[in-house]
C-alpha positions as CSV (number, residue, x, y, z in Angstrom):
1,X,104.3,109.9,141.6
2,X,104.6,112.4,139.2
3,X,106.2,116.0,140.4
4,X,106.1,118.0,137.4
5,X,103.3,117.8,134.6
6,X,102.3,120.0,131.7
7,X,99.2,119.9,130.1
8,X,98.9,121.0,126.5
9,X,95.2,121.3,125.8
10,X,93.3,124.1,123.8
11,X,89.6,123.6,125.3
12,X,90.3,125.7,128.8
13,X,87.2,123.2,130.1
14,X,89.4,120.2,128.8
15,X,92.2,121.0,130.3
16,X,90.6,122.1,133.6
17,X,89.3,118.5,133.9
18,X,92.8,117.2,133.5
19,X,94.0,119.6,136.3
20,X,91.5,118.6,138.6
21,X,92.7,115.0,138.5
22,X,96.4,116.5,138.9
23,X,94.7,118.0,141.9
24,X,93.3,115.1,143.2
25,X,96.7,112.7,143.0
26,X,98.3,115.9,144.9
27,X,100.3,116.8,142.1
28,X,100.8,120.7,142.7
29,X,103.4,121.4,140.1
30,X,101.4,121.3,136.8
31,X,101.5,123.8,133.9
32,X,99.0,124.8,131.1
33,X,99.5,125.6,127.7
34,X,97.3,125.9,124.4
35,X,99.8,125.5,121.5
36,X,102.0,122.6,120.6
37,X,104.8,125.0,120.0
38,X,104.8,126.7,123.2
39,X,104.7,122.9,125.0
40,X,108.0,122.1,123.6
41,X,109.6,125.6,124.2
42,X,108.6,124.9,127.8
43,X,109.8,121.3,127.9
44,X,113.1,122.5,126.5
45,X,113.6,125.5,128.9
46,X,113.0,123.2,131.6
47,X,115.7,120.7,131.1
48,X,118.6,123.4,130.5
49,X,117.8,125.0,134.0
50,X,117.7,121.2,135.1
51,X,114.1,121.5,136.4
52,X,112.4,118.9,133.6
53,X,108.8,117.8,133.6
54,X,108.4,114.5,134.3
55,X,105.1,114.2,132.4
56,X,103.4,115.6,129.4
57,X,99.5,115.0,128.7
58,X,98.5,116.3,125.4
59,X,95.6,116.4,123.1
60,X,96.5,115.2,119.4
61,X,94.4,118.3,117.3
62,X,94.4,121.9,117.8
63,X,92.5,124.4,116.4
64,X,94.2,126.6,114.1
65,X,94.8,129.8,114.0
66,X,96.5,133.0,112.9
67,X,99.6,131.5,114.9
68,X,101.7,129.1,112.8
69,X,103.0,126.5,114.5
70,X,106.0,124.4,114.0
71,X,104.3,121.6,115.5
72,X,100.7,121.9,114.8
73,X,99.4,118.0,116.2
74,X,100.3,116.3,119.4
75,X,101.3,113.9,117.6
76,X,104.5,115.7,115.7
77,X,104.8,116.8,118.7
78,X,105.2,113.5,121.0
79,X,107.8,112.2,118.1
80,X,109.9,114.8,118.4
81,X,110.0,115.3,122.7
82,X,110.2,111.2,122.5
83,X,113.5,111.9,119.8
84,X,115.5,114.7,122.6
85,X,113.9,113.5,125.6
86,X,113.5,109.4,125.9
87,X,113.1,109.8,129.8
88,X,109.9,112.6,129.6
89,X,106.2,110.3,129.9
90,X,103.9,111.1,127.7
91,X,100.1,110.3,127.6
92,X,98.1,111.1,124.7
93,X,94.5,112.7,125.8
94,X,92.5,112.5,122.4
95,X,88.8,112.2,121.0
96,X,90.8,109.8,117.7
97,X,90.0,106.3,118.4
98,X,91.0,104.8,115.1
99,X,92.7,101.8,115.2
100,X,95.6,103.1,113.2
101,X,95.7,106.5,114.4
102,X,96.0,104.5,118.0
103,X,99.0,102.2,116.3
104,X,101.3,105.6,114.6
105,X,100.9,107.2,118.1
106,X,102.1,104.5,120.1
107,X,104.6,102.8,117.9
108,X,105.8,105.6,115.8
109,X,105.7,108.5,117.9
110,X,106.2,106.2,121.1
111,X,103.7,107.4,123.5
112,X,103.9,105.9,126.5
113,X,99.8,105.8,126.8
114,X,96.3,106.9,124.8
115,X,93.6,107.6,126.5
116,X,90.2,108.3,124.9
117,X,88.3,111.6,125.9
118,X,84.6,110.6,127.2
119,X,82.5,109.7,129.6
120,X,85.1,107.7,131.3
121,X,88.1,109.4,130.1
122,X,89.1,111.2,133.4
123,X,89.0,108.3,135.5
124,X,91.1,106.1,132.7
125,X,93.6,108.9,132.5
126,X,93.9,108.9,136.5
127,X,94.9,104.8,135.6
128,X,97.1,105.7,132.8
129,X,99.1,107.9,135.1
130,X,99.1,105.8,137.6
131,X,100.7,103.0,134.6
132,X,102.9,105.3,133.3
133,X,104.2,106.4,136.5
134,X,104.9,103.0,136.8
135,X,107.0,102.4,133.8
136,X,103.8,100.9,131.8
137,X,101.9,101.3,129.0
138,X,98.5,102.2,128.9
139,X,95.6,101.9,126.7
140,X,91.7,103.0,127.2
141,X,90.1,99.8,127.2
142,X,88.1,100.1,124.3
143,X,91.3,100.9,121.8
144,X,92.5,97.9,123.5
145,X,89.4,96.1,122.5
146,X,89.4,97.2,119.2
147,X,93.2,97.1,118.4
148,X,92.3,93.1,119.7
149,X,89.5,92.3,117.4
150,X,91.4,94.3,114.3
151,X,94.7,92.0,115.1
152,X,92.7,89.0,115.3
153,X,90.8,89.5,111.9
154,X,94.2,90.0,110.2
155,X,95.5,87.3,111.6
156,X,95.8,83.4,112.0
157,X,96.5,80.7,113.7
158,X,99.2,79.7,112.0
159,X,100.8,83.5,112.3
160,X,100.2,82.9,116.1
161,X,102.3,80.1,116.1
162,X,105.0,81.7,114.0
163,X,104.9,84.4,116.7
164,X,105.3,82.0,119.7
165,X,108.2,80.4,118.3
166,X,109.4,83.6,117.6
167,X,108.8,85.0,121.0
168,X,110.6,81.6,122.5
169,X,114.1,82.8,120.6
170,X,113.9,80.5,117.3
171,X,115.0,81.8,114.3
172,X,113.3,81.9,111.0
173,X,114.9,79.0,109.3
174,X,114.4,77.0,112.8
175,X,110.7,77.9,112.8
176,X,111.1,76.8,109.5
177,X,112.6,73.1,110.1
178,X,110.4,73.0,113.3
179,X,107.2,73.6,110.8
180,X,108.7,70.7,107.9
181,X,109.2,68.1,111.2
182,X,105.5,68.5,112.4
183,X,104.1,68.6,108.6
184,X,103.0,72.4,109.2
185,X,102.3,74.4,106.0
186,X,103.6,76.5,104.8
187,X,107.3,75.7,106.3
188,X,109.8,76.7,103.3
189,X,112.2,79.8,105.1
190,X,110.9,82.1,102.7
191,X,107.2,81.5,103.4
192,X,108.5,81.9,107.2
193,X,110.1,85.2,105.9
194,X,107.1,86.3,103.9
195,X,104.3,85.8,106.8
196,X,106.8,87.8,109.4
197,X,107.3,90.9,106.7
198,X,103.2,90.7,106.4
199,X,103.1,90.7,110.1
200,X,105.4,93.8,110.7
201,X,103.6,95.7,107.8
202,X,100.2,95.0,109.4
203,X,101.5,96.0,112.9
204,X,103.8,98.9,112.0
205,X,106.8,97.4,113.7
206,X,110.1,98.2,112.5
207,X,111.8,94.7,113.6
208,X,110.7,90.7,114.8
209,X,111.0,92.2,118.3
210,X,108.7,94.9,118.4
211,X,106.1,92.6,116.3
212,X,106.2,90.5,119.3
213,X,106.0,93.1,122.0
214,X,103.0,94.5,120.2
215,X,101.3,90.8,119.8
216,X,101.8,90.1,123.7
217,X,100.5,94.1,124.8
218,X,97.2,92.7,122.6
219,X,97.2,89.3,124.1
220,X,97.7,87.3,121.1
221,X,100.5,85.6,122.4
């Protein structure tokens, strides 16, 4: 389990729930702060005197201020601790539960959970800890849900196809020979290469692999 964490939260009742679930998983060495900024200065410090967090749970809007911040979301700020420290977990603690907002966080910032405040967000962020701590991701399950059902509409079955082959190691122009010998339309390579481009725009991945680590994490495959 976690030894070091650091809360970066504005709302002191917020961020006193999250400390009483550090509390209860006997995780003594926790921090508080209530800027982006002053989250990062602390994550940096930390590592030079070779006493790093381990985790980071932080909310994705702040309320501003007279302060100016260099990194005014939990977002920016995710990106850039994910950029100079790969090894720190992060969980995103956040009231945002839109689909894309979900998708930017997790694949573009590369947070290693989201977890939606609510009625049930202290006992999922006790799971996502728990996940993370474990070297998975984690999702509350109704972003999960909804991340599903938005996948599915944009979707079909022929892109699931596309995807398994994919997944199994073929390449493009063998998905496309595989397609032409079973009388599958479309199967020319570049319909193969449009449908995969589609795919990656739709899911925000940067290559094939990530589109199909994204499709598995959402069960389509």
């Amino acid at each position: 389990m976690f030894k070091k964490v650091l809360v970066s939260e504005d709302l002191g009742s917020i961020s006193n729930g999250i400390v009483s679930i550090l509390e209860a998983l006997h995780i003594d060495n926790f921090h508080q702060v209530q800027y982006c900024d002053d989250a990062y200065l602390k994550i940096k410090k930390a590592t030079q005197i070779e006493q790093p967090f381990d985790l980071l749970i932080t909310d994705l809007s702040f309320i501003a201020d007279h302060r100016q911040q260099r990194y005014p979301s939990g977002e920016i700020l995710i990106k850039a601790l994910k950029q100079e420290h790969p090894a720190l977990k992060i969980i995103a603690y956040s009231v945002e539960d839109r689909p894309q907002k979900v998708r930017t966080v997790m694949l573009e910032s590369k947070a290693d959970a989201y977890v939606c405040k609510g009625r049930n967000g202290l006992k999922q962020l006790e799971e996502a800890i728990f996940a993370v701590d474990s070297d998975q991701t984690y999702l509350s399950p109704q972003i999960s849900n909804t991340l599903r059902q938005s996948a599915t509409i944009e979707i079909d079955d022929f892109d699931i196809q596309m995807m398994k082959l994919l997944a199994n190691g073929l390449s493009q122009d063998e998905i496309s020979k595989h397609f032409k010998s079973r009388n599958i339309n479309p199967s020319s390579l570049s319909a193969i290469e449009k449908r995969i481009i589609k795919l990656r725009s739709n899911f925000s991945a940067k290559n094939a692999t990530q589109l199909i680590s994204i499709a598995k994490d959402l069960g389509l495959i």
